[in-house]
C-alpha positions as CSV (number, residue, x, y, z in Angstrom):
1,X,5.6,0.7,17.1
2,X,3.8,-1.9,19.4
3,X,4.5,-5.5,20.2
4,X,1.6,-6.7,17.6
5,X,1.4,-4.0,15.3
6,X,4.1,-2.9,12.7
7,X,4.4,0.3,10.3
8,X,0.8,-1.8,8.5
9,X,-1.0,-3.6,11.2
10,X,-0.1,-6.4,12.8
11,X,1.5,-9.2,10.4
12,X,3.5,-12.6,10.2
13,X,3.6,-15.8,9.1
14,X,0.3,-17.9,9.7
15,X,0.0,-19.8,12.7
16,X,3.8,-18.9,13.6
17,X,3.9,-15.1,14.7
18,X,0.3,-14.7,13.6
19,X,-2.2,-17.3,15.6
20,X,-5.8,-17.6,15.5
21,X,-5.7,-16.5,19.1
22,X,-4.2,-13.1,18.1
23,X,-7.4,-12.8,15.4
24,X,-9.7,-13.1,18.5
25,X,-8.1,-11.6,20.3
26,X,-8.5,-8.1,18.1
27,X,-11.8,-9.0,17.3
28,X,-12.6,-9.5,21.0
29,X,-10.6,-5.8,21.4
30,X,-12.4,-3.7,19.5
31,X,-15.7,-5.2,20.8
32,X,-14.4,-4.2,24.2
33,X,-13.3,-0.7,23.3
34,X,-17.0,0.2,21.8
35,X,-20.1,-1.1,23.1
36,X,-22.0,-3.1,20.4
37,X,-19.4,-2.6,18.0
38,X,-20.3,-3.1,14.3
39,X,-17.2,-4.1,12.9
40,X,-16.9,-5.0,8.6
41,X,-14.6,-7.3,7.2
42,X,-12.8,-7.7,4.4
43,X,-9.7,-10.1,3.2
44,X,-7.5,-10.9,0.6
45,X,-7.3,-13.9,-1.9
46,X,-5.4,-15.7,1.0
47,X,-6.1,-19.0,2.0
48,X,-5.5,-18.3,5.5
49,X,-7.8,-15.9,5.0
50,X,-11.2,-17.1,5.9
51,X,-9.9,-18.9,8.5
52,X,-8.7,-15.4,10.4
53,X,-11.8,-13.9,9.2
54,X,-13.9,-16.5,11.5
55,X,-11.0,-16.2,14.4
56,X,-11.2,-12.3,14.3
57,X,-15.0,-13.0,14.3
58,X,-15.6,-15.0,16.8
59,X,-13.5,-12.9,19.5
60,X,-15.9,-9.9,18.5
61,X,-19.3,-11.6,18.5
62,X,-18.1,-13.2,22.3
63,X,-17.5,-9.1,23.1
64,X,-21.2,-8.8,21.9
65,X,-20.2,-7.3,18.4
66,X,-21.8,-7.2,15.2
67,X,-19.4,-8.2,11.9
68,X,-20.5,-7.9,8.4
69,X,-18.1,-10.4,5.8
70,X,-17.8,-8.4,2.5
71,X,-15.7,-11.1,1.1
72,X,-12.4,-10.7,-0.9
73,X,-12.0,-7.0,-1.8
74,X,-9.2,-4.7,-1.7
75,X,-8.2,-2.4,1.4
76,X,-8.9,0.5,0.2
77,X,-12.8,-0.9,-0.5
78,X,-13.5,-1.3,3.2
79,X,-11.9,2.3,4.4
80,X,-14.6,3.8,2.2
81,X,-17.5,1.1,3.0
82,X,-16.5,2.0,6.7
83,X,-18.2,5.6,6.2
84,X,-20.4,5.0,3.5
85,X,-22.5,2.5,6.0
86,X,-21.8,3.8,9.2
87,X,-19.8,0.9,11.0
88,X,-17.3,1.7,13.8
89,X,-14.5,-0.3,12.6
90,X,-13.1,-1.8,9.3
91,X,-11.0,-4.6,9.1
92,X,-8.7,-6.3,6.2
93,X,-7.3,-9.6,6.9
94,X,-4.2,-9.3,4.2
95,X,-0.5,-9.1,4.4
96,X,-0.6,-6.6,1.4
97,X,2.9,-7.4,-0.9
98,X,4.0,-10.4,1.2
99,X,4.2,-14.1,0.2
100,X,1.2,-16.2,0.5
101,X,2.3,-17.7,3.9
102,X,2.0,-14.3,5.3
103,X,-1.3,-12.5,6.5
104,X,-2.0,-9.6,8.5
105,X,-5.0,-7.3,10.5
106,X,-5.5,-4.2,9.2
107,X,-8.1,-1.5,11.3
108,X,-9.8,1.4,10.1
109,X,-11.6,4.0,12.3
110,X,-15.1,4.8,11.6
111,X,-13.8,7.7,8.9
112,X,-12.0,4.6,6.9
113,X,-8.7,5.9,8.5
114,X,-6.0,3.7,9.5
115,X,-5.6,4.1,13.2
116,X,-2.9,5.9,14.6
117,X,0.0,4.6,16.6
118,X,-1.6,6.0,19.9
119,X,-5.3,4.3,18.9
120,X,-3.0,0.9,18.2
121,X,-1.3,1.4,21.7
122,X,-4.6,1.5,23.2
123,X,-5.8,-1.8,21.5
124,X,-3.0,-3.2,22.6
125,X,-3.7,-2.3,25.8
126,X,-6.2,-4.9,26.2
127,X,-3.6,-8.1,25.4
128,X,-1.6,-7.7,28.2
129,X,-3.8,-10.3,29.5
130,X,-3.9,-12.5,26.4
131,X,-8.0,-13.6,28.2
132,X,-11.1,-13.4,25.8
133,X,-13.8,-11.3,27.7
134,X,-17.4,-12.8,26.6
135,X,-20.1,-10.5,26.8
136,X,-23.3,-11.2,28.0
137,X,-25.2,-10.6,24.9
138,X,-23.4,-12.8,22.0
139,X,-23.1,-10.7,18.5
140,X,-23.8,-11.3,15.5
141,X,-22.1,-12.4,12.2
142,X,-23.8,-12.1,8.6
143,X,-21.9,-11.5,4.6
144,X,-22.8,-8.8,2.6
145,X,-21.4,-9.8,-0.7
146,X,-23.0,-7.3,-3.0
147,X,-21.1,-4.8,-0.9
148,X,-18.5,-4.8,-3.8
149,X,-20.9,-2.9,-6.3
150,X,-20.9,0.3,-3.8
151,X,-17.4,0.6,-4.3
152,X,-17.1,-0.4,-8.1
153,X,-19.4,2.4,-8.8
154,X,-17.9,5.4,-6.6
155,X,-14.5,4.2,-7.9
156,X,-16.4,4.6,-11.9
157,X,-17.4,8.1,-10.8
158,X,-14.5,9.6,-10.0
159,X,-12.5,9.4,-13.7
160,X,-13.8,10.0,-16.9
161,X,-14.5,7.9,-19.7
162,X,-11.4,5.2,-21.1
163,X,-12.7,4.3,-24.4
164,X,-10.2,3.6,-27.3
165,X,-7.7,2.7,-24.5
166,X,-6.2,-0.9,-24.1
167,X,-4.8,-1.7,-20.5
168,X,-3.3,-4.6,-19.1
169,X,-4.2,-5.2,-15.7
170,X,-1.7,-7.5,-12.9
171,X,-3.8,-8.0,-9.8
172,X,-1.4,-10.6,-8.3
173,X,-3.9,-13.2,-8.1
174,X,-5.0,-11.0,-5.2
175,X,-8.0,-9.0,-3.5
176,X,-8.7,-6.9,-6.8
177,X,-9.1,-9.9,-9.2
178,X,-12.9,-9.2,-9.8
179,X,-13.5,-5.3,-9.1
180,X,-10.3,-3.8,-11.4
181,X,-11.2,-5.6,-14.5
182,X,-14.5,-4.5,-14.2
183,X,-14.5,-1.0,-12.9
184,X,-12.1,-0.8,-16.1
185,X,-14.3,-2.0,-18.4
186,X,-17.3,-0.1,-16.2
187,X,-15.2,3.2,-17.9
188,X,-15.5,1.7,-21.4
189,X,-11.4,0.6,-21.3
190,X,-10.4,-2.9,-23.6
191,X,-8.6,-4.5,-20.7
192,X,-6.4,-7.6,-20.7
193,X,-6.1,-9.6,-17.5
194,X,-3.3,-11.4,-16.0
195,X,-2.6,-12.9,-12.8
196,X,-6.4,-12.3,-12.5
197,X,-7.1,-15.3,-10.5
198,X,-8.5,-16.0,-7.0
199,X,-6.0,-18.7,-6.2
200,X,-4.9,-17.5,-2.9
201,X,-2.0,-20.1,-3.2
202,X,-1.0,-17.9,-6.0
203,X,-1.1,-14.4,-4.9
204,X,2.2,-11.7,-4.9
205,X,3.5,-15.3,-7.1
206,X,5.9,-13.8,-9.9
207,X,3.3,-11.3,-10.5
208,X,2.0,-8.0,-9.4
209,X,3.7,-4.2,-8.1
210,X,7.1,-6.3,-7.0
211,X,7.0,-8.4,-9.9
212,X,6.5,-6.7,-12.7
213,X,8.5,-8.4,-15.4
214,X,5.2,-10.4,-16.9
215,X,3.8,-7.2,-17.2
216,X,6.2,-5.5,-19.3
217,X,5.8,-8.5,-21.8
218,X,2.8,-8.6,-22.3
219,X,1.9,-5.2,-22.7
220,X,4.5,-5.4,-25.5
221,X,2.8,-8.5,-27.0
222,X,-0.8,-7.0,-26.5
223,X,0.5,-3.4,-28.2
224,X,-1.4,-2.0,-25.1
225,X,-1.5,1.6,-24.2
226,X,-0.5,1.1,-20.5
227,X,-0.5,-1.5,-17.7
228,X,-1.1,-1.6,-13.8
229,X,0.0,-4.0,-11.5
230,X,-1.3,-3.9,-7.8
231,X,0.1,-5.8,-5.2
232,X,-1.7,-9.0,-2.5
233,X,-4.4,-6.2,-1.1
234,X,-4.6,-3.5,-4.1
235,X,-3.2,-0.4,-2.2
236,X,-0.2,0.2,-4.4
237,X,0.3,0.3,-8.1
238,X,3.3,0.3,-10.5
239,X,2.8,1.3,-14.0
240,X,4.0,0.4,-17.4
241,X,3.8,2.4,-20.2
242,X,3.5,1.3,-23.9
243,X,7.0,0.8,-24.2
244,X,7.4,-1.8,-21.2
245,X,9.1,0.9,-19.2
246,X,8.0,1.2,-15.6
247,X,6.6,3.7,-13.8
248,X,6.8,3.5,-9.9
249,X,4.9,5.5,-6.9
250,X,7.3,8.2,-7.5
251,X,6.8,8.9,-11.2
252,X,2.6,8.5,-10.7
253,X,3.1,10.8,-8.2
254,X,4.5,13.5,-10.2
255,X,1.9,13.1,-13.3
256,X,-0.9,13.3,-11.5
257,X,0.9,16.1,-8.9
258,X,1.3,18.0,-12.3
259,X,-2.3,17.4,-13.7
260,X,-4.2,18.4,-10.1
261,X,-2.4,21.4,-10.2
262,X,-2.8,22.9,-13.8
263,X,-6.7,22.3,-13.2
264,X,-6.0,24.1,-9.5
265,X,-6.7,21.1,-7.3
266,X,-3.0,20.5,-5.7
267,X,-4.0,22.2,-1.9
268,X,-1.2,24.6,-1.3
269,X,1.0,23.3,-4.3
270,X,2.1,20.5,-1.7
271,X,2.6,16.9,-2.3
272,X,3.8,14.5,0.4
273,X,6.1,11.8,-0.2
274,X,8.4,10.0,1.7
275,X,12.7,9.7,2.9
276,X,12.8,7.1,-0.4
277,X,11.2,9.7,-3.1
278,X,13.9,10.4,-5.4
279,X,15.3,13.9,-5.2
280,X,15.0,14.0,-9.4
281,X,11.2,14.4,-8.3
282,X,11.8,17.0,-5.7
283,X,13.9,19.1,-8.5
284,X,11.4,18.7,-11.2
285,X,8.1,19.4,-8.9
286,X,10.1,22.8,-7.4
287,X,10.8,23.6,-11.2
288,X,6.8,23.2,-11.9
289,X,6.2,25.8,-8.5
290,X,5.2,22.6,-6.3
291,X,6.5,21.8,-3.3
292,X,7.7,18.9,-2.0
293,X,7.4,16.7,1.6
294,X,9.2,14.4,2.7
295,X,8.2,12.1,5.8
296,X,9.6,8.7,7.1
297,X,8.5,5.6,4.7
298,X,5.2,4.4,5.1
299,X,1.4,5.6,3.9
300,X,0.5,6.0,7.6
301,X,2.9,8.8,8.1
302,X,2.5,10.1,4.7
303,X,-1.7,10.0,5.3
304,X,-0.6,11.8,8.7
305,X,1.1,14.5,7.1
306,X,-1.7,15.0,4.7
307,X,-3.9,15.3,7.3
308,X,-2.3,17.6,9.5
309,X,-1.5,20.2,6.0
310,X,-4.5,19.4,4.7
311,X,-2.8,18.4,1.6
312,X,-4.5,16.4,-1.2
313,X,-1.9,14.2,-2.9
314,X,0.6,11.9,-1.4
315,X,2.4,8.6,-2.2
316,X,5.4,6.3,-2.1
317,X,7.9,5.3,-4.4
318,X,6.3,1.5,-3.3
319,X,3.0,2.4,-5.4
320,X,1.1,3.9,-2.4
321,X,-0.5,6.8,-3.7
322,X,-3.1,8.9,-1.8
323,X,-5.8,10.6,-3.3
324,X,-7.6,12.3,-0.1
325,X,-10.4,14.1,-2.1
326,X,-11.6,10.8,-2.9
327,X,-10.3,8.1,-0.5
328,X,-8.8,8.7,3.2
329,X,-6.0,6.0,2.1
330,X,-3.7,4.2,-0.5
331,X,-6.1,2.8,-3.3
332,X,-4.1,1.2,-6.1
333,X,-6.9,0.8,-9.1
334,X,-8.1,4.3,-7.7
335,X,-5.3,6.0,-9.0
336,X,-4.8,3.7,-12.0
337,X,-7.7,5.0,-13.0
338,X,-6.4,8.6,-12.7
339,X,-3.4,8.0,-14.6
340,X,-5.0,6.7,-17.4
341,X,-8.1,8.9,-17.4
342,X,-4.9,11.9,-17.3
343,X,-4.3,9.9,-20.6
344,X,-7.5,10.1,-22.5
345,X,-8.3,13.6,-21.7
346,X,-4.4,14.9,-23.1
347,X,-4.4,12.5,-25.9
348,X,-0.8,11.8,-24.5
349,X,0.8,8.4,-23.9
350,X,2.0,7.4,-20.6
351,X,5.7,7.6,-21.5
352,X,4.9,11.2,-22.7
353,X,3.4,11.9,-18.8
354,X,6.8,12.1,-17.0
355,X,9.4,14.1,-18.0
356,X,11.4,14.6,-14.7
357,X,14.7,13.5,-15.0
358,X,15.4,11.1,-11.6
359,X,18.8,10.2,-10.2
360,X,20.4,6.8,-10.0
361,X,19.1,5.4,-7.0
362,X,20.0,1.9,-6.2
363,X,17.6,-0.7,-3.9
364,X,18.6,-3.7,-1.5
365,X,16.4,-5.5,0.9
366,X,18.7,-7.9,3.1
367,X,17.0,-11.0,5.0
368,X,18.4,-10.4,9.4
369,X,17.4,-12.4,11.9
370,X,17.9,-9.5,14.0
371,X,17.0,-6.1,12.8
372,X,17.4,-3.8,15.7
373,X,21.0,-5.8,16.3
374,X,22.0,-4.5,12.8
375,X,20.8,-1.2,13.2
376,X,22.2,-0.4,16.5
377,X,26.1,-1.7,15.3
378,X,28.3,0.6,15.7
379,X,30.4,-0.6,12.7
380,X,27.4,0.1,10.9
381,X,26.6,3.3,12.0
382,X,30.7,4.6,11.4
383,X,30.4,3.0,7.6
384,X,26.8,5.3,6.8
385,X,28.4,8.1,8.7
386,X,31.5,7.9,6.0
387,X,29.5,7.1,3.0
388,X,27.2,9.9,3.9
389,X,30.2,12.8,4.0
390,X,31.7,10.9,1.2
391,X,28.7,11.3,-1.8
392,X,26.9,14.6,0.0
393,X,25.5,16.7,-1.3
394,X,25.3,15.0,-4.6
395,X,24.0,11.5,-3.1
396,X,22.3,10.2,-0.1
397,X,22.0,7.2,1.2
398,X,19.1,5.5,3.7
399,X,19.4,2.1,5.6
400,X,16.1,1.5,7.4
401,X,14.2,-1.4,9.0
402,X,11.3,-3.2,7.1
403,X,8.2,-2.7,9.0
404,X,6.7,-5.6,7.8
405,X,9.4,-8.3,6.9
406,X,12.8,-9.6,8.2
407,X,14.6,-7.3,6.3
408,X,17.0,-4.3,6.4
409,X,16.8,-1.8,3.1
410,X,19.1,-0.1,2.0
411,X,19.1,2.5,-0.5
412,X,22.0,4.8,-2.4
413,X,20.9,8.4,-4.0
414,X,23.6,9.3,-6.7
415,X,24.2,10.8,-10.1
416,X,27.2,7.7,-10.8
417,X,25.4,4.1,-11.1
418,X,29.0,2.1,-10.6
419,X,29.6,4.5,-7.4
420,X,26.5,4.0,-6.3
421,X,26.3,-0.2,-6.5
422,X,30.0,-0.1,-4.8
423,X,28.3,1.9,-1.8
424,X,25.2,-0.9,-1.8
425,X,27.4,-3.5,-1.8
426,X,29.8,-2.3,1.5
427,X,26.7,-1.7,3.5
428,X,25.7,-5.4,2.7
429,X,29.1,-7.2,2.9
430,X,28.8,-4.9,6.5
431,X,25.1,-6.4,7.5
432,X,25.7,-9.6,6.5
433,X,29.2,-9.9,8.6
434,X,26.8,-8.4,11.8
């Protein structure tokens, strides 16, 4: 990991560890990197947003670039307009899941891939001297709002019809407001909206994949057949079934693993998920003859691993999920649509989809001020070391750094929920004494 760029691009707060003159200054990289770049653009609801957008801009049309504004649209929307019209780089300005003071730079590669850690390393390369290089020849900036309809309509073409279903749909007040409602109803779906705004003073607000309470109730109230909630920048979804019970990356991941592979899609009975997937999954997919990846947490190293196996079907307990015969990254409404089109065609409802049976894991995400200080104590280290001898092979347990917040999480694996909160709470008593 770089000094600007995290596990997700580079992010922080807005005009505190994330300044206007780090939006020119990747703008003015990649024009520097590729003569006569053509960069696209594309943000979240944000209200930082527009004014990163014109930062990032600006540094790229002074290194002689070309950027196209698409407008608000999710992430996964510009890693496929990236290939569909032949630009050299995409770029989201969003900070995905975080609060509204946050925003972040996302780049794509000409293939809609998220560059790799090396490609980043080489960007960064160019703000050691922290100088924007004007080119001799200024660029050019223009919008191409109608950009969204290219993506509405692949997205429509990849599921079958949803007619007869009723889905409530969460979009955070974020960058799939417009296009998930309507590539929805595009299938022939009855879809209720909440959260559904454009207020970027809103967005991730008590609403969306890490908030998903509002959800549960109103898929209740609305005697809906399913909801989906995606989070700031629509690249993860959680689910909720008819019940109100939720679904997260994990349990997606294992109905549509399940469905690929009775119609012979799953590439070498493979899926890829990550250190958090919950070893109930891992049991039930062996069971079914599928096997099972695990790779550190994030969609960049799960899209890595995909890559390098060739594999078709990836995701994280988070709501990332990977569909690589369609899209080369996370798309949240992508596979909603899945999940629910999995739906229509077996007649089944979602709470009849999963019938793994997971084990207790229990979530904390601390607030540091210093995460590489807690993760290199020593105290620390001795207290994982004993829990680890003390619940294997039955349990596990994971304390990790957030890539993209201030935060250590921390995560218990085991079959007894009482053991497994006592365990959660010595690590943190431990953390927060550090």
């Amino acid at each position: 990991m770089g000094i600007f760029f995290g596990t997700d691009g580079v992010r922080g707060i807005v005009n505190n560890d994330l300044t206007e003159q780090i939006a020119q200054m990747v703008g003015n990289a990649l024009a520097r990197k590729k003569k006569k770049a053509k960069i696209l653009v594309g943000r979240d609801t944000r209200v930082s947003g527009s004014y990163l957008v014109a930062a990032l801009a600006t540094g790229a049309m002074k290194g002689g670039a070309s950027v196209v504004d698409a407008g608000i649209l999710p992430t996964a929307a510009i890693s496929f307009l990236v290939k569909r019209k032949g630009f050299d780089y995409g770029v989201v300005i969003s900070a995905s899941h975080n609060p509204k003071e946050y925003n972040g730079i996302k780049i794509f590669d000409s293939l809609g891939r998220k560059l790799s850690e090396k490609e980043e390393g080489e960007l960064e390369r160019f703000f050691a001297c922290p100088q924007i290089y004007p080119s001799l020849k200024v660029g050019s900036y223009k919008t191409a709002p109608t950009y969204k309809n290219l993506y509405v309509n692949y997205l429509k073409s990849t599921a079958s019809p949803l007619e007869g279903l009723r889905i409530v749909l969460d979009c955070s007040n974020g960058a799939s407001y417009l296009v998930a409602p309507k590539i929805f109803r595009g299938l022939g779906a009855s879809v209720v909206k909440t959260a559904c705004s454009n207020s970027g003073k809103k967005i991730n607000e008590n609403c969306g994949s890490t908030h998903i309470e509002n959800l549960r109730k109103k898929v209740v109230a609305e005697k809906a057949d399913a909801g989906f909630a995606f989070d700031g920048d629509a690249d993860r979804v959680i689910a909720v079934d008819e019940t109100g019970k939720v679904l997260d990356g994990d349990q997606l991941l294992y109905i549509l693993a399940l469905h690929l592979n009775e119609k012979g899609l799953l590439n070498g009975k493979t899926v890829v998920g990550t250190s958090h997937t919950n070893t109930g999954l891992l049991i039930a997919l062996n069971k079914k003859k599928i096997n099972l990846i695990r790779t550190d947490v994030g969609d960049k190293y799960v899209i890595e691993a995909m890559e390098k196996m060739n594999l078709f079907l990836g995701g994280e307990q988070s709501g990332h999920i990977i569909l690589k015969p369609y899209l080369p990254t996370g798309d949240g409404v992508l596979a909603a649509i899945q999940v629910a089109s999995i739906m229509k065609s077996k007649g089944k409802k979602l709470s009849e989809l999963f019938d793994a049976k997971l084990l207790v894991q229990k979530n904390k995400n601390i607030v540091v001020e210093d995460k590489l200080k807690v993760l290199n104590s020593e105290i620390l280290s001795q207290k994982i070391f004993q829990i680890s001898n003390e619940i294997s092979p039955a349990g596990r347990v994971l304390v990790r750094a957030s890539g993209t917040e201030p935060k250590i999480r921390l995560m218990i694996e085991h079959p007894d929920e009482k053991k497994a909160e006592a365990y959660i709470a010595e690590l943190e008593k431990i953390i927060k004494q550090i």
